[in-house]
VOBA-1610 file (N, C-alpha, C; in pm, whole numbers, padded with zeros to 5 digits, always signed):
BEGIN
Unk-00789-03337-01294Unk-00875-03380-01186Unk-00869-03285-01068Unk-00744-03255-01058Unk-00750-03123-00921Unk-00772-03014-00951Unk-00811-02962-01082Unk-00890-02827-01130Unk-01042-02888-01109Unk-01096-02947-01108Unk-01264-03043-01129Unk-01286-02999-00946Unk-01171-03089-00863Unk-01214-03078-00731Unk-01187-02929-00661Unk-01116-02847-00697Unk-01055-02745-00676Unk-01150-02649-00699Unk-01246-02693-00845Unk-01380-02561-00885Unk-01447-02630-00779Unk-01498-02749-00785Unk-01583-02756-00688Unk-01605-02740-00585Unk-01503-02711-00512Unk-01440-02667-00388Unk-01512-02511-00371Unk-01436-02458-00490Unk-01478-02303-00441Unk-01606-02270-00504Unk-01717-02349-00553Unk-01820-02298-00576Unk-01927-02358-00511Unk-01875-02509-00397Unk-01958-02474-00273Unk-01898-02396-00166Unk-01811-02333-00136Unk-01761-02317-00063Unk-01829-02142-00106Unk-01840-02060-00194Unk-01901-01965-00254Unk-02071-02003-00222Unk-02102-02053-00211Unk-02291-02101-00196Unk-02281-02093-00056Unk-02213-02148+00056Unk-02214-02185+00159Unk-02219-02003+00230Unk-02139-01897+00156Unk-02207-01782+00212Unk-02328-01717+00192Unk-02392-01775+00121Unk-02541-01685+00184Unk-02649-01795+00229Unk-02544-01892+00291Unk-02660-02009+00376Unk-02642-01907+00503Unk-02545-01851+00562Unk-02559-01784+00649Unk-02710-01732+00696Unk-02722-01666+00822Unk-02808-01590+00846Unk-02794-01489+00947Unk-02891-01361+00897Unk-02817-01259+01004Unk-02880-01222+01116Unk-02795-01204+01207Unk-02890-01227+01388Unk-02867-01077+01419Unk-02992-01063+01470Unk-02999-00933+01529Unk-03053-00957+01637Unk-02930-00876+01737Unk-02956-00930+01869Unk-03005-00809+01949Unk-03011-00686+01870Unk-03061-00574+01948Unk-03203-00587+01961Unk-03230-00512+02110Unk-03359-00520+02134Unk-03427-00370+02139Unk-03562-00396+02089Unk-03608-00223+02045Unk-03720-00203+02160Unk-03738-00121+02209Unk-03804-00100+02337Unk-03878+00042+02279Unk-03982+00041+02282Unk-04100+00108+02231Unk-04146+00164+02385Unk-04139+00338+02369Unk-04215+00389+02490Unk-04319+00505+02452Unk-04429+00461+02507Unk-04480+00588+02431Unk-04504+00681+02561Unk-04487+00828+02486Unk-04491+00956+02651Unk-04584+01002+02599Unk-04698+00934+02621Unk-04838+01007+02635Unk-04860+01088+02749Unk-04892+01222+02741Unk-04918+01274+02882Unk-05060+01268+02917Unk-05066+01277+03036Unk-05230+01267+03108Unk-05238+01404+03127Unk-05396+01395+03092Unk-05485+01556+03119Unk-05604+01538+03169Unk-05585+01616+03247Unk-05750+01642+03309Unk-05837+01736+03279Unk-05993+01692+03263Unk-06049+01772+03224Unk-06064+01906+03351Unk-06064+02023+03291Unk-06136+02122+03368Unk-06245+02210+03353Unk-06305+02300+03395Unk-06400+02369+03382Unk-06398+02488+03243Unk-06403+02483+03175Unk-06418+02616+03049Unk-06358+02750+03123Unk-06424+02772+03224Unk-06383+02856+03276Unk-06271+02879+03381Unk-06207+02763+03401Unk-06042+02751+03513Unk-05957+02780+03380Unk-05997+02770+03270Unk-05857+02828+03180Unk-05825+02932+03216Unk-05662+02946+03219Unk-05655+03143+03272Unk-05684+03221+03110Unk-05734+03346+03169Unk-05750+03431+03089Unk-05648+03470+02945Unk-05518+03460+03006Unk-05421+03461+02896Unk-05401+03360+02783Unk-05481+03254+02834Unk-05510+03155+02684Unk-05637+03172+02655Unk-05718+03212+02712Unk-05834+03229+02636Unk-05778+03366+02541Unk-05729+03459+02588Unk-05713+03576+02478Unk-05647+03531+02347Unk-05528+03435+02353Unk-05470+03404+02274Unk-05532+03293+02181Unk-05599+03220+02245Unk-05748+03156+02169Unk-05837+03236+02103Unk-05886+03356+02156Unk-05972+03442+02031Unk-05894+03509+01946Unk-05714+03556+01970Unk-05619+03593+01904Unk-05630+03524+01717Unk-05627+03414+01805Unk-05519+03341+01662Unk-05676+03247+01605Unk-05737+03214+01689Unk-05874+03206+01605Unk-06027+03203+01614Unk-05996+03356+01541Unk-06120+03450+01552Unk-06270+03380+01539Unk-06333+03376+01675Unk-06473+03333+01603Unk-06550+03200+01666Unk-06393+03106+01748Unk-06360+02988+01779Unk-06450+02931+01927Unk-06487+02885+01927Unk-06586+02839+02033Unk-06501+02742+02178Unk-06461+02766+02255Unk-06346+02649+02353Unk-06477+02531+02439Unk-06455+02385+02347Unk-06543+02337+02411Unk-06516+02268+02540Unk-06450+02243+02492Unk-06359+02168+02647Unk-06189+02187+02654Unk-06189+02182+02797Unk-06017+02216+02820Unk-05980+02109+02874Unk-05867+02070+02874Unk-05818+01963+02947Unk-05661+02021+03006Unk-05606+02029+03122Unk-05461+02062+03145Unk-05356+01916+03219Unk-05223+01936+03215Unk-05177+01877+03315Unk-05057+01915+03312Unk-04985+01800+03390Unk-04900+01829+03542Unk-04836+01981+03519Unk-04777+01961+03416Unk-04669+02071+03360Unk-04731+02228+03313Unk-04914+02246+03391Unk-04997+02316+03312Unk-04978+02386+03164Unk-04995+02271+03068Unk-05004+02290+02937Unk-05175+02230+02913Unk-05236+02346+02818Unk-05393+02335+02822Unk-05422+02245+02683Unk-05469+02137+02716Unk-05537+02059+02554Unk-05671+02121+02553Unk-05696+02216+02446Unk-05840+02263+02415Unk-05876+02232+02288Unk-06038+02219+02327Unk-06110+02157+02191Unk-06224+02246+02172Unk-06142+02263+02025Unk-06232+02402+01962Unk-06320+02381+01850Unk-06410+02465+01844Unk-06524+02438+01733Unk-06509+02597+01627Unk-06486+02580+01528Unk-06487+02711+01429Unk-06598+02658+01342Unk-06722+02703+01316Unk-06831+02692+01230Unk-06865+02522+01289Unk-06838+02462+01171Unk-06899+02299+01190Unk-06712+02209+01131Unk-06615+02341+01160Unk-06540+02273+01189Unk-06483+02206+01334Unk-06401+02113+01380Unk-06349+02107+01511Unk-06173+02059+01532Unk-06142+02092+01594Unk-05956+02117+01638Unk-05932+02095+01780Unk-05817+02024+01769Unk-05829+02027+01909Unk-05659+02105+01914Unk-05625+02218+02000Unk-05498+02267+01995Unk-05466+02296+02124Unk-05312+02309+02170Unk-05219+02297+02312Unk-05134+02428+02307Unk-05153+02480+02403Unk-05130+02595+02503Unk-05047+02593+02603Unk-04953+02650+02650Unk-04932+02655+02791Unk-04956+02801+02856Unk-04934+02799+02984Unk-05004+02874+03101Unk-04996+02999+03040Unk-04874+03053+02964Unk-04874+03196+02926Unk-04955+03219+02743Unk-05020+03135+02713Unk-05093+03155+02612Unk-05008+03094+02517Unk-04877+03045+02505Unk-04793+03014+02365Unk-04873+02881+02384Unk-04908+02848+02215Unk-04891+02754+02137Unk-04791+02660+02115Unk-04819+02530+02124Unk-04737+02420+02122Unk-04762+02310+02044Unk-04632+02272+01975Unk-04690+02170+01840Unk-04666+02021+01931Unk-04738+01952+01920Unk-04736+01829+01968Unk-04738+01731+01840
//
């Protein structure tokens, strides 16, 4: 009889761990660092990104520029009836965003 109560013992007592449940108490804080740009004139781009714009692709049309705070240039380019939009900063380097 005390082997009967003894299994039974340990095979609720075995069930009773995965009545558990698991708490997660960390909290996830989502930021997004979108930067702001302003549009500018086609022509306020400095010269040294436009060169490096006909550099690297030949042919490329700059339809609009956009810069900010940190003057890094968002330009939107047209190659044939393709379109791209690619980022610059002030001295012409390319930047992967």
């Amino acid at each position: 009889m005390k082997n009967v109560i003894l299994s039974a013992a340990i095979v609720l007592g075995s069930l009773s761990i995965y009545a558990t449940t698991d708490r997660n108490d960390e909290k996830v804080t989502i930021v997004n660092f979108q930067e702001i740009y302003t549009e500018v004139a086609v022509d306020a781009v400095p010269a040294v990104v436009r060169t490096a714009l006909k550099t690297a692709y030949p042919g490329a049309n700059l339809d609009k520029a956009y810069v900010n705070e940190k003057k890094e240039y968002k330009l939107e380019i047209s190659v044939g009836d393709q379109k791209a939009i690619v980022y610059s900063d002030a001295n012409g380097n390319w930047l992967k965003i």
